[in-house]
C-alpha positions in Angstrom: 0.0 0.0 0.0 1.2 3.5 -0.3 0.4 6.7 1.1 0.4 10.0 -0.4 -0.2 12.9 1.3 -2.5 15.6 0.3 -2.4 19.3 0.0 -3.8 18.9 3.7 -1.1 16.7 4.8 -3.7 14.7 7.5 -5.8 13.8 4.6 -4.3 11.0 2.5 -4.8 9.2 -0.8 -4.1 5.1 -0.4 -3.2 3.4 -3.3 -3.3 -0.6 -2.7 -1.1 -3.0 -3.5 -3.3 -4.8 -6.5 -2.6 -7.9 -8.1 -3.9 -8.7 -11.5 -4.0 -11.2 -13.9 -6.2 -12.8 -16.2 -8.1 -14.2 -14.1 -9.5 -10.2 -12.4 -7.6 -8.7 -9.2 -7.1 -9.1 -5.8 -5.8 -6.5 -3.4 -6.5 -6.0 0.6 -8.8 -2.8 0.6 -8.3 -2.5 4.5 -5.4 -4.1 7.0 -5.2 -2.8 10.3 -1.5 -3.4 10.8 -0.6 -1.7 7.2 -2.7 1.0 8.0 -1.5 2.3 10.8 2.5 1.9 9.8 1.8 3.3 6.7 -0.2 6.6 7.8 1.0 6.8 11.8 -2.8 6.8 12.1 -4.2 4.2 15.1 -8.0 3.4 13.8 -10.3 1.7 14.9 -13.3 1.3 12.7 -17.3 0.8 14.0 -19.2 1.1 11.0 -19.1 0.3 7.6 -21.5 2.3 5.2 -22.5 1.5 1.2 -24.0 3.9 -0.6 -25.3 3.9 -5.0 -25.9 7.2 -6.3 -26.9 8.1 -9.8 -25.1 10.9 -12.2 -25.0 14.4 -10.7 -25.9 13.1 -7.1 -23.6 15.5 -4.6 -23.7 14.2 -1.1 -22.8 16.6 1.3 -21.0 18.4 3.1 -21.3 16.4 6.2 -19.7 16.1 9.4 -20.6 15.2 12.8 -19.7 18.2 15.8 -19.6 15.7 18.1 -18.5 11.8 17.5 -16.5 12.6 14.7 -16.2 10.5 12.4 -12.8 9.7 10.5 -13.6 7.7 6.9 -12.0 6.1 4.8 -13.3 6.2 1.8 -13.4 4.0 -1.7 -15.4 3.4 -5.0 -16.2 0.1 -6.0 -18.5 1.0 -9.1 -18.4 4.1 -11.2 -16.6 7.6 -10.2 -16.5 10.1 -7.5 -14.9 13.5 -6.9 -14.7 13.2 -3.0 -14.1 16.3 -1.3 -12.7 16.9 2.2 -12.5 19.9 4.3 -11.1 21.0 7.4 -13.4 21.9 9.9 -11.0 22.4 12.8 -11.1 26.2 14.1 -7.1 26.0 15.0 -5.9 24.0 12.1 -3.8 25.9 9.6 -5.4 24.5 6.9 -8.8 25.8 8.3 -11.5 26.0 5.6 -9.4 24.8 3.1 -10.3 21.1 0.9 -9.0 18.8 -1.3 -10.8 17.0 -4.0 -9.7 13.3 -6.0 -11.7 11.2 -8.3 -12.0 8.2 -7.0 -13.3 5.0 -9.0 -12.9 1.2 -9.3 -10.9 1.2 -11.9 -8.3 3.6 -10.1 -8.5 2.1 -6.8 -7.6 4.3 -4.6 -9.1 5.2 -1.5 -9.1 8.6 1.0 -7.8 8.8 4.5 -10.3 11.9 5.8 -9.6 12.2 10.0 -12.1 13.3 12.3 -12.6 17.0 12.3 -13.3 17.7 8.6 -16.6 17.8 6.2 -16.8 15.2 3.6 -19.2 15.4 0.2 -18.7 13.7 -3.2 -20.1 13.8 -6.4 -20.9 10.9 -8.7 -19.3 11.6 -12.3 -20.0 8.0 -13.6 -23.5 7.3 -14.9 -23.8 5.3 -11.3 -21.6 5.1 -8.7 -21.2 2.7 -5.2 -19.1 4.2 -2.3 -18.1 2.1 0.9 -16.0 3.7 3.5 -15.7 2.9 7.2 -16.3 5.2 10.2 -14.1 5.5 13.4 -17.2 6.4 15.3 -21.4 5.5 15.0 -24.1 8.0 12.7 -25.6 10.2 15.6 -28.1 12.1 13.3 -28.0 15.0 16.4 -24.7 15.6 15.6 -24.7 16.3 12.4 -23.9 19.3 10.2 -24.0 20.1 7.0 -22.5 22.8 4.8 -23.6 24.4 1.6 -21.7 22.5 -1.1 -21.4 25.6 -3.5 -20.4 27.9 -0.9 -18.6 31.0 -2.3 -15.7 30.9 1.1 -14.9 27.4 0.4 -15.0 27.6 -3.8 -14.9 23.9 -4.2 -14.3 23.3 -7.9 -17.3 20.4 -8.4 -16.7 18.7 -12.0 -20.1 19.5 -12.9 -21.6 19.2 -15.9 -25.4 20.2 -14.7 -27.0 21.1 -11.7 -26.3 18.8 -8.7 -29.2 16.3 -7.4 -29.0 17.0 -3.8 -31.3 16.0 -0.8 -33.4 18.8 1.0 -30.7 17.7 4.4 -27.6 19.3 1.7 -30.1 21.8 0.5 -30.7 23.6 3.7 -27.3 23.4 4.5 -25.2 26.3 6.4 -22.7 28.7 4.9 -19.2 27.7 5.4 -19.1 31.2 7.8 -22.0 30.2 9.9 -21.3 26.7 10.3 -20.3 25.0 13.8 -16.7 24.3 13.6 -14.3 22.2 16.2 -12.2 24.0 18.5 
């Protein structure tokens, strides 16, 4: 596996280790032990989720103010852009995000720690997303901002106007939002 850091070095890209032949691929999409000597980062994962979004389907941003949640993130149909950013008042990379395409063919996956917002768009016609959680969905905890909010600027690959639920609709701007210390 190897480890890349982003633009916001605590947010990482993984790249696995595949092996391919003929036959398909096999390649270990999650080892504890690799994990954590690869990023420095000690996990430990509670929840796994799967999600299948159509074209033009933006989810987010989410986060949760308290029980924050570190993901991993990975595509195992179809493309993403996913889209972290930090939500961590004293960060020096406060307010600032980093975006990858993502996709089963590519294979690679993103670290995103606890204290940041996370949102992706589907750019394939369909896309499925799994990524693992280091702490449980408490819907009282969570927050979401606008995705097209002018502070942050996120440059969406969008070729139409985003499908978004009425929870990402009413979202807060970046400036209003609840923030960690």
């Amino acid at each position: 596996m190897k480890t890349t850091a982003t633009e916001i070095p605590d947010v990482l890209l993984i790249e696995p280790k595949v092996f391919g032949d003929s036959r398909g691929f096999f390649f270990e999409s999650f080892n504890q032990q690799a994990f954590s000597e690869k990023t420095g980062v000690e996990v430990n994962f509670v929840q796994d989720n799967h999600s299948r979004s159509s074209k033009n389907v933006l989810r987010g941003l989410h986060y949760q103010i308290e029980q924050a949640q570190g993901k991993l993130v990975r595509v195992v149909s179809g493309e993403i852009f996913d889209v972290a950013v930090d939500v961590r008042k004293n960060s020096p990379t406060f307010g600032q995000w980093v975006g990858y395409l993502l996709s089963a063919e590519n294979k690679q996956q993103l670290w995103i720690p606890a204290g940041f917002a996370h949102g992706f768009l589907v750019v394939s016609e369909t896309a499925e997303v799994l990524y693992k959680a280091t702490d449980y969905y408490a819907p009282q905890h969570e927050r979401s901002i606008l995705w097209n909010d002018p502070d942050l600027a996120i440059a969406w690959p969008l070729d139409s106007e985003p499908i978004l639920s009425a929870k990402d609709i009413a979202g807060k701007p970046f400036k209003d939002a609840e923030v960690y210390p």
